[in-house]
C-alpha positions as CSV (number, residue, x, y, z in Angstrom):
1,X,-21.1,-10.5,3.3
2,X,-18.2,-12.9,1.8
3,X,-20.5,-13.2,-1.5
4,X,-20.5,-9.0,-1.4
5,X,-17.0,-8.8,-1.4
6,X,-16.2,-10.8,-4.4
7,X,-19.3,-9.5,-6.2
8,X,-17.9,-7.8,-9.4
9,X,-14.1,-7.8,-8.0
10,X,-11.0,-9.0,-9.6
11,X,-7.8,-10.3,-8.5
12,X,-4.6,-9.3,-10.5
13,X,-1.7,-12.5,-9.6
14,X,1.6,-11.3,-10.7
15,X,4.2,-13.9,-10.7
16,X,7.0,-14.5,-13.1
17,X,7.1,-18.3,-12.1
18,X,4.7,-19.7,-15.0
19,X,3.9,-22.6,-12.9
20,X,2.5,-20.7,-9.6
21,X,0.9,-18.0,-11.6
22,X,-1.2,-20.7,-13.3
23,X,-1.9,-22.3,-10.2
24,X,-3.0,-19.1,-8.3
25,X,-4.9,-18.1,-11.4
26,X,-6.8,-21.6,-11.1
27,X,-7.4,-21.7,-7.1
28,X,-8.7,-18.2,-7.4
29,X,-11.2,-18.9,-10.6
30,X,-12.7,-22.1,-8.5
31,X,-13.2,-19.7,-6.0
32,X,-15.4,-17.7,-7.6
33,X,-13.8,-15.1,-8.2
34,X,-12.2,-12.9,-11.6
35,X,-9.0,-13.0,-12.0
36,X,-6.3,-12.3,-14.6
37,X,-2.8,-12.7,-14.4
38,X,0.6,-10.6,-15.5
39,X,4.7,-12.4,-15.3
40,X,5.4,-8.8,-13.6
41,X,4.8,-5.8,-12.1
42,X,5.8,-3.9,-14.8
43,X,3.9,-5.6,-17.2
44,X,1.1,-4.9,-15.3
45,X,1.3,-1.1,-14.9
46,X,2.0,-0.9,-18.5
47,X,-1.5,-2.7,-18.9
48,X,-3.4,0.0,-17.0
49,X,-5.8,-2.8,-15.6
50,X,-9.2,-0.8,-13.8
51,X,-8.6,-1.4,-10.1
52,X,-12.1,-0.3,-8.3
53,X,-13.1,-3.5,-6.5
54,X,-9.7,-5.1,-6.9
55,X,-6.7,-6.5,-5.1
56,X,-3.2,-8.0,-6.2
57,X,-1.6,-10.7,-5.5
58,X,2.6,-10.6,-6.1
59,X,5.1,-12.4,-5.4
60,X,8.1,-10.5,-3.8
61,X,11.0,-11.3,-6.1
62,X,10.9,-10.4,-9.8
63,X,12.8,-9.1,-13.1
64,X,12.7,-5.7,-12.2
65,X,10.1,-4.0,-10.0
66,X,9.4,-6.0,-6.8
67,X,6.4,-6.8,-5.1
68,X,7.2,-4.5,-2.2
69,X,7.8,-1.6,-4.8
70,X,4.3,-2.0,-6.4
71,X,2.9,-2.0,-3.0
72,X,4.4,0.9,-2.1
73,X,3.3,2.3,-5.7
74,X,-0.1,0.8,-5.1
75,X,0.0,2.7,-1.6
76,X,0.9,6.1,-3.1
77,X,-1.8,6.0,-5.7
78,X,-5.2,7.7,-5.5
79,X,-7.6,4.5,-5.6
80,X,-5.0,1.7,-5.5
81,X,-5.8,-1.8,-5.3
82,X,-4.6,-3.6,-1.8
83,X,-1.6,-6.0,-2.8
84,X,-1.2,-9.1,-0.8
85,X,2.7,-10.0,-1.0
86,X,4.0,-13.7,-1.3
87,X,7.3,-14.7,-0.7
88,X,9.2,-18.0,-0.5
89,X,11.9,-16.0,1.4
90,X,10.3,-14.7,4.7
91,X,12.2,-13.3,7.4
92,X,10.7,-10.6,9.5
93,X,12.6,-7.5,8.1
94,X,10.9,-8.3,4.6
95,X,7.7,-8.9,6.6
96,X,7.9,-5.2,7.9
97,X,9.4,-3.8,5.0
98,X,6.3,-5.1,3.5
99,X,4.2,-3.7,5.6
100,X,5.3,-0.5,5.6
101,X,5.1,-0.1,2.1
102,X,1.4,-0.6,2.8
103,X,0.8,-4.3,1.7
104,X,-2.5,-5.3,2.9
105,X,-1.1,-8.7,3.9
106,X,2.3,-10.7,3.4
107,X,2.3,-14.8,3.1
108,X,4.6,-17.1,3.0
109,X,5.1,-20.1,0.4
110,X,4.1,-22.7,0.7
111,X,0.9,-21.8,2.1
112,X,-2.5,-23.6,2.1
113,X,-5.5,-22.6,-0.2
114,X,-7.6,-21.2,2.5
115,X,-4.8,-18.9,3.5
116,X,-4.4,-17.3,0.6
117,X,-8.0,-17.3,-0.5
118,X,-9.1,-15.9,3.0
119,X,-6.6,-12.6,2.8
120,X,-7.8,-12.2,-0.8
121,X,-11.5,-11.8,0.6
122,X,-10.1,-9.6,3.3
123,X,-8.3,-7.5,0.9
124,X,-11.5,-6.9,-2.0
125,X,-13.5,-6.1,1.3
126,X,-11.6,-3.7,2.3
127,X,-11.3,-2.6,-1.5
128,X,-14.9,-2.3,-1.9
129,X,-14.9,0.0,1.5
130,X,-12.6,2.4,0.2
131,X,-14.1,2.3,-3.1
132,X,-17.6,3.5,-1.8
133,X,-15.6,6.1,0.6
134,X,-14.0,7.6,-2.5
135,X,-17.0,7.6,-4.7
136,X,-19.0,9.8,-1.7
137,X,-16.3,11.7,-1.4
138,X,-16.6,12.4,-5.3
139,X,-20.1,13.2,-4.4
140,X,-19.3,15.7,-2.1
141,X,-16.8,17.4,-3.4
142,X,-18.8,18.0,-7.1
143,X,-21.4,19.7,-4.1
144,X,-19.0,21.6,-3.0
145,X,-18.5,23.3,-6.3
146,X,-21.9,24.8,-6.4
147,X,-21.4,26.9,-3.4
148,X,-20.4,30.5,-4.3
149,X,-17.8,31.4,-3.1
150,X,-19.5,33.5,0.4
151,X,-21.5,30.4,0.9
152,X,-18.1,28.5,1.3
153,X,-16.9,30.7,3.8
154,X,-20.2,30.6,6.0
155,X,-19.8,26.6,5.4
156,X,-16.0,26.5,7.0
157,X,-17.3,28.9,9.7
158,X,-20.0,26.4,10.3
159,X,-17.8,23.8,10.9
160,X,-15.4,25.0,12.8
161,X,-18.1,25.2,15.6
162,X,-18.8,29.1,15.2
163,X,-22.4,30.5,15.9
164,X,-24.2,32.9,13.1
165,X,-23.5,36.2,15.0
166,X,-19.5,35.2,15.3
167,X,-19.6,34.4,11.2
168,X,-21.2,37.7,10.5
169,X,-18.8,39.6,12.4
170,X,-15.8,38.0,10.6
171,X,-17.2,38.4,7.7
172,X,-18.9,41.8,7.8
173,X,-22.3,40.9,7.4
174,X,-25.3,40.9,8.6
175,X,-26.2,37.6,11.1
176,X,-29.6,37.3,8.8
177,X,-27.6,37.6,5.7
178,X,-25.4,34.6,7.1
179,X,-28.7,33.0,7.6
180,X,-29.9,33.3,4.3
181,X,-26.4,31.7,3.0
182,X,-26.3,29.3,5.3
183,X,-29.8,28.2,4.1
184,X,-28.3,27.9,0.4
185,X,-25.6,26.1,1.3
186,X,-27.6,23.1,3.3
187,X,-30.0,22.9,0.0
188,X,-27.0,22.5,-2.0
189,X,-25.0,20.3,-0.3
190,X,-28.2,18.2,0.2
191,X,-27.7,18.5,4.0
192,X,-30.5,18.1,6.7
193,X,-29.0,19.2,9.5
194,X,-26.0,20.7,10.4
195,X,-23.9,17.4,11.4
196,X,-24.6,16.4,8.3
197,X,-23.3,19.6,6.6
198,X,-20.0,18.9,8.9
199,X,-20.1,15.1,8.3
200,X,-19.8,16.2,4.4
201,X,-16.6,18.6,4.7
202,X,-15.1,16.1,6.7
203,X,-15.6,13.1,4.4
204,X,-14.3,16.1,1.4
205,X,-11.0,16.2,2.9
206,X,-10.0,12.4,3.1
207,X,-7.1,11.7,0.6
């Protein structure tokens, strides 16, 4: 499972302390695992770094944007990476402003190498999860475009619970008719049964 996480992930350390940036960068290589490294969290939005199968690492004081802002950035953005905050300055409000910004987990310095390295395999799990959660729901919704537009309609009935006969009615229609859509739309949204139909609309709506 650990060996799955790390599998074809990356870890971004952003630190503008040369010295524990380098060191980071090296613990994390020996590891096994990818990683590249920025002196801020500007510099490494401005890079545009891929972040499926990712994670970052920041410290929580820097020239310009903090760690806690690109966590809350990271948090806000459509397939962001997790962000693991580091801080030689923890006190507890920090700690929960942290994790309300959404940081995945928040360390203090100086902390030991399996620490660190354990919440980093925590985090690219956890990255990889969403990832594969986002690419069905990619899946699903490129289904969803295939249904006309009637189809749709006899889909949402569907899964809000309502029989045939109650769909046909709302939409003035025969209950065979409503049949013969319903068919379509299970063939084209490559559903067997009808919790699967519902399983898809309900992984389609997850932000």
């Amino acid at each position: 499972m650990e060996n799955e996480a790390v599998k074809d992930a990356i870890v971004y350390v952003i630190d503008d302390d040369e010295g524990a940036r380098q060191s980071l960068e090296f613990l994390i290589d020996v590891a096994g695992i990818r990683v590249r490294s920025f002196s801020s969290a500007d510099a490494f939005l401005q890079s545009a770094p891929p972040l499926a199968r990712a994670c970052i690492v920041t410290d929580v004081r820097m020239p310009g944007m903090s760690g806690i802002d690109l966590a809350t950035r990271m948090s806000e953005r459509d397939g962001g990476a997790p962000v693991i905050v580091i801080t030689g300055h923890a006190d507890v409000p920090l700690a929960i402003q942290a994790m309300k910004a959404g940081a995945a987990d928040f360390i203090e310095k100086p902390f030991d190498d399996e620490t660190i390295l354990s919440a980093i395999r925590t985090a690219l799990a956890r990255s990889g999860e969403e990832e594969e959660v986002q690419s069905r729901r990619r899946e699903v919704l490129s289904r969803i475009e295939t249904l006309s537009g009637r189809e749709r309609e006899v889909v949402d009935g569907l899964v809000e619970g309502k029989a045939n006969k109650v769909i046909a009615i709302d939409l003035d229609i025969s209950p065979r008719t409503v049949e013969v859509y319903r068919a379509n739309a299970m063939m084209k949204m490559q559903a067997r049964t009808l919790s699967d139909l519902v399983r898809m609309m309900t992984i389609a709506t997850i932000v």
